[in-house]
C-alpha positions in Angstrom: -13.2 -65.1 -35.7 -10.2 -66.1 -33.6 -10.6 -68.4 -30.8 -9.5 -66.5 -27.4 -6.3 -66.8 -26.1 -5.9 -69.5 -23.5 -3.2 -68.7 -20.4 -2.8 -71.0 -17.9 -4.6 -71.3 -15.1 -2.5 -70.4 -12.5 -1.5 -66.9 -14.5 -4.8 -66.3 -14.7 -6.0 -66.4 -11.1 -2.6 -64.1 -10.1 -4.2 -61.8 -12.9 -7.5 -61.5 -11.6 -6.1 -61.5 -8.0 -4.2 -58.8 -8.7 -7.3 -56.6 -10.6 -9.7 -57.7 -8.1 -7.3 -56.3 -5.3 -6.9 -53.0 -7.5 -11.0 -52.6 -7.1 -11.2 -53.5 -3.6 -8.7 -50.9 -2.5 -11.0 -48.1 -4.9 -13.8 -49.6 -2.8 -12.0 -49.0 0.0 -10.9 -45.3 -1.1 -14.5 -44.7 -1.6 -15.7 -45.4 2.1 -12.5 -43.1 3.4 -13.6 -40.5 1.1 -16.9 -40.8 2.4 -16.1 -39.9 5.6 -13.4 -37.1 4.8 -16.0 -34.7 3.1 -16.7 -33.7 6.5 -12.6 -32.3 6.1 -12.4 -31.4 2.5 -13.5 -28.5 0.8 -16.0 -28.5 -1.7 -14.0 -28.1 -4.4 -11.1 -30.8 -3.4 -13.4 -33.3 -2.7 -15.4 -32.5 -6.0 -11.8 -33.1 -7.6 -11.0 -36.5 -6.4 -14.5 -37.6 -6.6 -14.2 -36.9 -10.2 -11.2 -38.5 -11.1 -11.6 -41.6 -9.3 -15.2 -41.7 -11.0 -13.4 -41.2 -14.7 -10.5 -43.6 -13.7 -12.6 -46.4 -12.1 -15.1 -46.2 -14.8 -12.4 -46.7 -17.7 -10.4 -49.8 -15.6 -13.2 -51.1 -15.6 -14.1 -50.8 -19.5 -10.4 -52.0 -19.7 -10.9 -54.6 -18.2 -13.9 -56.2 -20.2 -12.6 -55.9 -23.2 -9.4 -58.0 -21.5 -12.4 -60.2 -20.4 -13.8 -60.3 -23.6 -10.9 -60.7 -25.8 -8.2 -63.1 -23.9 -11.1 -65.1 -22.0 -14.8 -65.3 -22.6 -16.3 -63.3 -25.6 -19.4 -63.1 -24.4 -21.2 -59.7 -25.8 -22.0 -58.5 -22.4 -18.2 -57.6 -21.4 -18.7 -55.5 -25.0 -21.9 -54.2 -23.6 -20.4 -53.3 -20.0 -17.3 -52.0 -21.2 -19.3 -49.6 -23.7 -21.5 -48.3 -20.9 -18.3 -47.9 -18.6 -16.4 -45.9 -21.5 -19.4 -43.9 -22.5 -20.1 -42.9 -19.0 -16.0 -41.8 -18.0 -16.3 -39.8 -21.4 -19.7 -38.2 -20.3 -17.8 -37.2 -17.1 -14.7 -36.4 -18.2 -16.1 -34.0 -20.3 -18.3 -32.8 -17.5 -15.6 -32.2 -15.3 -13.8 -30.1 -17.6 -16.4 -28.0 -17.8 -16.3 -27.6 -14.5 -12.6 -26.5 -14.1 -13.3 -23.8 -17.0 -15.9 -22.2 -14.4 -19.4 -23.7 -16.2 -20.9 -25.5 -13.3 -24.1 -23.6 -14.4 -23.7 -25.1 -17.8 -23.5 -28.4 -17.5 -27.0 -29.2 -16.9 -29.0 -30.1 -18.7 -27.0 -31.0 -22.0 -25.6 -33.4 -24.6 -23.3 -34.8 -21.7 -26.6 -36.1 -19.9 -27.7 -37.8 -23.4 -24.6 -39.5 -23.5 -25.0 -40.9 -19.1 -28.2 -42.2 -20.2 -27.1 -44.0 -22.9 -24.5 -45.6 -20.7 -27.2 -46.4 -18.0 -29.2 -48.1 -20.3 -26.0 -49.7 -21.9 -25.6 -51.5 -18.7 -29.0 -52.8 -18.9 -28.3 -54.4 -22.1 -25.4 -56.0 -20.5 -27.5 -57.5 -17.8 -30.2 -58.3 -20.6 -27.2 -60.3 -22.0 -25.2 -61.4 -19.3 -28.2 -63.0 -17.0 -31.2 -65.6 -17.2 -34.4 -64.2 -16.7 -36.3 -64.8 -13.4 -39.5 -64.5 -11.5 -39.7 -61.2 -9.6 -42.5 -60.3 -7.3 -44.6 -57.7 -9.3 -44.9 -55.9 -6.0 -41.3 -54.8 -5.8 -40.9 -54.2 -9.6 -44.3 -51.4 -9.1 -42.4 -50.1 -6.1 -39.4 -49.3 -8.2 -41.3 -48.4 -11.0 -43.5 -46.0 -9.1 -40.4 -44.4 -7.6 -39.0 -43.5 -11.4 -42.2 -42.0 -12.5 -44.0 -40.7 -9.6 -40.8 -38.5 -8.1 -40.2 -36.7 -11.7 -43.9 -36.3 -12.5 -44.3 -34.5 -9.3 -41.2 -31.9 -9.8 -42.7 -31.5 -13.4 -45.9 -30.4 -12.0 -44.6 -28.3 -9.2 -42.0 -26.5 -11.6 -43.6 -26.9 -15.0 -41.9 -28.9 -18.1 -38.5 -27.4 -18.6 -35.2 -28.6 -19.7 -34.1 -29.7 -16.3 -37.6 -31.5 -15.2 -37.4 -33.2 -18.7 -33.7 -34.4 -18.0 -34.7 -35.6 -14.6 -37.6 -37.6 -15.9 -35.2 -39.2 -18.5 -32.5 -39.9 -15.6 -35.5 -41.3 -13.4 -36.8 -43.3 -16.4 -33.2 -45.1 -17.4 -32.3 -45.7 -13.2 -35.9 -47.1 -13.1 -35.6 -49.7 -15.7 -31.5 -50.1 -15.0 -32.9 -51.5 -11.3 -36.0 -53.1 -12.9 -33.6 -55.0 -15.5 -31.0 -55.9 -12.7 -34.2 -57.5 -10.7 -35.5 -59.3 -13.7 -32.4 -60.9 -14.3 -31.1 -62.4 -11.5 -28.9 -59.6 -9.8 -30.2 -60.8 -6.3 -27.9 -64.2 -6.8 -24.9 -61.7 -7.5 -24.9 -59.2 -4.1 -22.2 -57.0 -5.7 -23.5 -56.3 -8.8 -26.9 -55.8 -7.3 -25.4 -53.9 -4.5 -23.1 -51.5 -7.3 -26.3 -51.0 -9.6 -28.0 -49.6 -7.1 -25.8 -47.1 -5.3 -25.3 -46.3 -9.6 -29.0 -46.0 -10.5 -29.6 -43.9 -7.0 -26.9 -41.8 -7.2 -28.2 -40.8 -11.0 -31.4 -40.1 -9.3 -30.4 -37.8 -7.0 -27.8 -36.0 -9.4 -30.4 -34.1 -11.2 -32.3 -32.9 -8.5 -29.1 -31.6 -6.9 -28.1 -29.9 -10.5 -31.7 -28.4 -10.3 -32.1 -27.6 -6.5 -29.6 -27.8 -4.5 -26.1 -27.1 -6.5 -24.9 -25.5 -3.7 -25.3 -28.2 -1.2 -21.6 -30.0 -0.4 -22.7 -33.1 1.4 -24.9 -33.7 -2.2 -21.2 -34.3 -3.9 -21.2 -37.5 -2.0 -23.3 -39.1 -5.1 -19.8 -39.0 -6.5 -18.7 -41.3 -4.0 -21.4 -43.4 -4.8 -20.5 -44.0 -8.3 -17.1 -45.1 -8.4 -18.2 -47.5 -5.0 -20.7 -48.8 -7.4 -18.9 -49.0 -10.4 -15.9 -51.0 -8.2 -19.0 -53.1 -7.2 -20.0 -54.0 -10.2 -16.4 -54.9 -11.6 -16.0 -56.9 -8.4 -19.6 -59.2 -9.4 -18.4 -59.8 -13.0 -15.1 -60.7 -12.7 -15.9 -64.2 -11.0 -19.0 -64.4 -13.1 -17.4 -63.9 -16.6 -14.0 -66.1 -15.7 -17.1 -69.4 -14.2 -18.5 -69.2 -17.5 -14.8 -68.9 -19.5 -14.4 -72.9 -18.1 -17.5 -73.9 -18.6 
């Protein structure tokens, strides 16, 4: 294996002065959009939620493998970028079935199987990326009990069916994404502990929207949430993966 390439310093903080700007004006984008879905229509501001969700997603698998490759090859970039990728695929081809009229359609299918697997893709990263700690066992059964109590209840209210089954499994993965961000030392990183969890809560309320409430506009905000979180999450590992690039 190659060595990484080595810039100098000074190219290297313009670089990541100029991405980390990029990510804070998405962030930014994402608190405006917020507040305009009170303006938009349902379907425009389903439109640019989606492809700021798919664009931020793949920057930000872009640039981890830049990470990964020119800097620090650590196997958590690999990890985070995978999830990233896997998840603007997933919605990608969501969204297109969505313009071709199959809002109906989309869930529950193979396009959740392949969200999950980049939720818990991201876990791995953090698994990889972080030292564990000490967590109070107290907050870890709060979240837990939040991931299983919440689908186990729709289950037995509506019976097991394709979508109750889906929202267990989205429950599940945001439960242990959180759990796993906890455990390993997210609360020393606020924006990758703040970005995980507007991610891991936005996929929990994403399948009881698809199930109940599809027809609820204000619900489209979880879009918002993603790409915010995503931005976040970018925004935590840059610093952290360029510190252990000098050390």
């Amino acid at each position: 294996m190659t060595d990484p390439v080595v810039t100098s310093p000074s190219s290297l903080a313009i670089l990541l002065r100029v991405v980390t700007g990029i990510f804070y004006a998405i962030l930014g984008v994402s608190l405006i959009l917020a507040l305009a879905i009170v303006f938009l229509s349902s379907n425009a501001f389903l439109a640019i939620s989606n492809y700021l969700q798919i664009i931020t997603a793949i920057a930000g698998a872009v640039v981890f493998v830049f990470l990964y490759y020119r800097y620090n090859r650590r196997d958590y970039l690999l990890y985070a970028a995978g999830a990233f990728a896997l998840w603007g695929a997933s919605n990608t081809v969501w969204y297109i079935n969505i313009i071709l009229g199959r809002r109906n359609e989309v869930f529950p299918g193979l396009i959740d199987i392949g969200m999950i697997a980049a939720i818990f893709l991201l876990s791995i990263a953090y698994q990889h990326a972080f030292p564990q700690k000490q967590v109070s066992g107290k907050l870890l059964l709060s979240v837990l009990a939040v991931a299983i109590v919440v689908p186990v209840a729709i289950i037995l209210i509506n019976g097991i069916t394709p979508q109750t089954a889906m929202t267990f499994l989205y429950f599940f993965a945001c439960g242990s994404l959180i759990i796993t961000g906890l455990i390993r030392s997210l609360t020393e990183y606020p924006l990758i502990l703040a970005g995980t969890l507007l991610f891991a809560i936005a996929f929990m309320i994403y399948p009881i929207r698809e199930t109940f409430f599809l027809s609820n506009p204000y619900l489209n905000l979880i879009g918002v949430m993603v790409f915010a979180g995503f931005s976040l999450i970018v925004l935590g590992l840059i610093p952290v993966s360029w510190k252990t690039s000098t050390t």
